[in-house]
C-alpha distance (Angstrom), angle and dihedral (degrees) to the residues before:
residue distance angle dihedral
X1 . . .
X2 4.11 . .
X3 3.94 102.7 .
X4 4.06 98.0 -161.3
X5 4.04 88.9 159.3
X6 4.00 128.5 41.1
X7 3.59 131.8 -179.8
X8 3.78 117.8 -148.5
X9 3.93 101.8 -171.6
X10 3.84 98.9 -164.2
X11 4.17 134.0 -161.6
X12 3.53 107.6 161.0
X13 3.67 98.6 -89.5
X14 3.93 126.1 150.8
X15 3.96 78.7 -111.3
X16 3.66 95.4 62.4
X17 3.73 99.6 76.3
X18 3.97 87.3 52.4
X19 3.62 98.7 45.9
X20 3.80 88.7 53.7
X21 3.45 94.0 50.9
X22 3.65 95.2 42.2
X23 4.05 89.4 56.4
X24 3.78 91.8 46.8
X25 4.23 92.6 58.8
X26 4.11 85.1 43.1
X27 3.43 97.1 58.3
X28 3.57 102.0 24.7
X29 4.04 91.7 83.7
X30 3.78 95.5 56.2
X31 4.09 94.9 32.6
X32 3.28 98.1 -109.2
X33 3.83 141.0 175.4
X34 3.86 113.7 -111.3
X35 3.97 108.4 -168.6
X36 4.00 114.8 -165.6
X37 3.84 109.8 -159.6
X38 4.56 137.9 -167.9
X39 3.12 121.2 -169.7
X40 3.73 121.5 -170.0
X41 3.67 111.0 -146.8
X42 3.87 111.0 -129.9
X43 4.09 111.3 -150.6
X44 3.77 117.2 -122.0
X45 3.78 90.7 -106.4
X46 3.23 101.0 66.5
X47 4.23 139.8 64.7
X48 3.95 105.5 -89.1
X49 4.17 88.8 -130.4
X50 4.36 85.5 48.0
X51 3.70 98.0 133.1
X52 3.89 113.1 -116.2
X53 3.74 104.1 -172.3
X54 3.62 108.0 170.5
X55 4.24 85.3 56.1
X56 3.41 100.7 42.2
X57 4.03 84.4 41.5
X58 4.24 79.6 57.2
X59 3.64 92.5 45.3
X60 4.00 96.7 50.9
X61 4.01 80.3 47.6
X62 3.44 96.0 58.9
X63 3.81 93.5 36.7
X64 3.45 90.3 58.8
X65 4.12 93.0 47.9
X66 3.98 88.8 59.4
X67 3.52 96.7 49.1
X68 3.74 87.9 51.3
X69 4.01 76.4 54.0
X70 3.31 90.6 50.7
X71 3.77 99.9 52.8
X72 4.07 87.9 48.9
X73 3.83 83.7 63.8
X74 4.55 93.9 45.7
X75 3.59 78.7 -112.2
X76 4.29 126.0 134.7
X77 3.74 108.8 -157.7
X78 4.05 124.1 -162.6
X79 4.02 105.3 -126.1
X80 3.85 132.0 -157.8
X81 3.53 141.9 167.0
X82 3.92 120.1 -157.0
X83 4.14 124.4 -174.9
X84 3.67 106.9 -145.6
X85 3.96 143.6 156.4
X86 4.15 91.6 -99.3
X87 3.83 138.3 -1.1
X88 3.68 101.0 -136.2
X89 4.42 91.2 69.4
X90 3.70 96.6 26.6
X91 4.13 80.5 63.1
X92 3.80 92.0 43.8
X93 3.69 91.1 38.7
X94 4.21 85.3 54.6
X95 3.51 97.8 40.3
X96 4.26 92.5 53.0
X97 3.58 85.8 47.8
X98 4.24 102.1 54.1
X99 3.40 76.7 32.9
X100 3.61 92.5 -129.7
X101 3.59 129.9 -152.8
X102 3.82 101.3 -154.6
X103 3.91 130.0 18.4
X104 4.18 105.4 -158.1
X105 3.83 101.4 -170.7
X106 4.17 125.4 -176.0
X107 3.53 113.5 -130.1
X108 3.66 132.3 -179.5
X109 4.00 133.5 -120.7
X110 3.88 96.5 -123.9
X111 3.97 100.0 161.4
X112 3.89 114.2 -159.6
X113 3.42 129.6 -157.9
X114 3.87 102.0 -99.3
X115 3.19 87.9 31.0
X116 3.96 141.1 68.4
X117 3.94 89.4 -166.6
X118 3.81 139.7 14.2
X119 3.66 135.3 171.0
X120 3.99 118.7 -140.3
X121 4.03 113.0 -112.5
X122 3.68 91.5 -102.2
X123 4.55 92.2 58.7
X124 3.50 79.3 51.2
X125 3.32 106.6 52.8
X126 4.31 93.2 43.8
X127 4.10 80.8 50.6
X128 3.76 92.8 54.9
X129 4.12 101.8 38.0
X130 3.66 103.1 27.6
X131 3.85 114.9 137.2
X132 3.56 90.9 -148.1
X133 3.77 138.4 24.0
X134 4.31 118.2 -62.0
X135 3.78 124.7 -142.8
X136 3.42 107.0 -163.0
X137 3.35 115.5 -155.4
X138 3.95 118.5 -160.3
X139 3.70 127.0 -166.0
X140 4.16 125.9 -121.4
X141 3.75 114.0 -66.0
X142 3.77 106.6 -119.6
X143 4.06 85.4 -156.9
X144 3.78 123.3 145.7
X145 3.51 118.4 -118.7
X146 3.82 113.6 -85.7
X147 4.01 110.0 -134.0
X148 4.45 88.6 -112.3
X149 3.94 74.9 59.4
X150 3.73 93.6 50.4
X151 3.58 96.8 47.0
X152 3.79 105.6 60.8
């Protein structure tokens, strides 16, 4: 598979850093474009333009960590930040319009109680309307050892 376009969405997750690098040593081979993208979730109540400086201020934080990440891998990366309504189609949204080839998104290990694993609504969505294939990439499970574990 040639992967000439990746999107990095990014939140400011442990998994961020990864997923960045991750997407720079997939595309590198082929010369491709790896873009990293925050988007600050607007509420309902409020104008989508409404300025919301302290999280964009967060975003363009964050932004600027990866592409720190970036350069540690002799990689440039193409950066945006986007308000919008919700996450999960403002990444599908991006993604049919670089017309991306791969999405590589962080996720965290947030175990409930019914359940070992669980992806928040917005993984879901990207897994469910992505234009192009999703590697989801989910951090270490900080889960004690179960006592089948213990045993062997």
């Amino acid at each position: 598979m040639k992967v000439r376009k990746v999107l990095v969405p990014i939140s400011g997750e442990e998994t961020d850093n990864e997923a960045v690098r991750l997407g720079c040593r997939l595309a590198k081979p082929d010369k491709g474009k790896v873009f990293v993208l925050f988007v600050v979730e607007v509420k309902r109540s409020l104008p989508l333009d409404v300025s919301m400086e302290p999280e964009v201020k967060r975003g363009e934080g964050v932004l600027a960590q990866v592409e720190r990440i970036a350069e540690e891998e002799d990689y440039e990366v193409v950066t945006s930040l986007l308000q919008s309504r919700e996450v999960g189609p403002a990444i599908v949204d991006e993604a049919a319009e670089i017309a991306a080839d791969l999405i590589i998104m962080g996720v965290t290990h947030k175990p409930r109680l019914m359940a070992p694993f669980s992806l928040s609504d917005t993984a879901l969505h990207v897994l469910r309307n992505a234009p192009c294939r999703v590697l989801v990439l989910r951090e270490y499970a900080a889960v004690a050892a179960t006592p089948r574990q213990e045993a062997r």
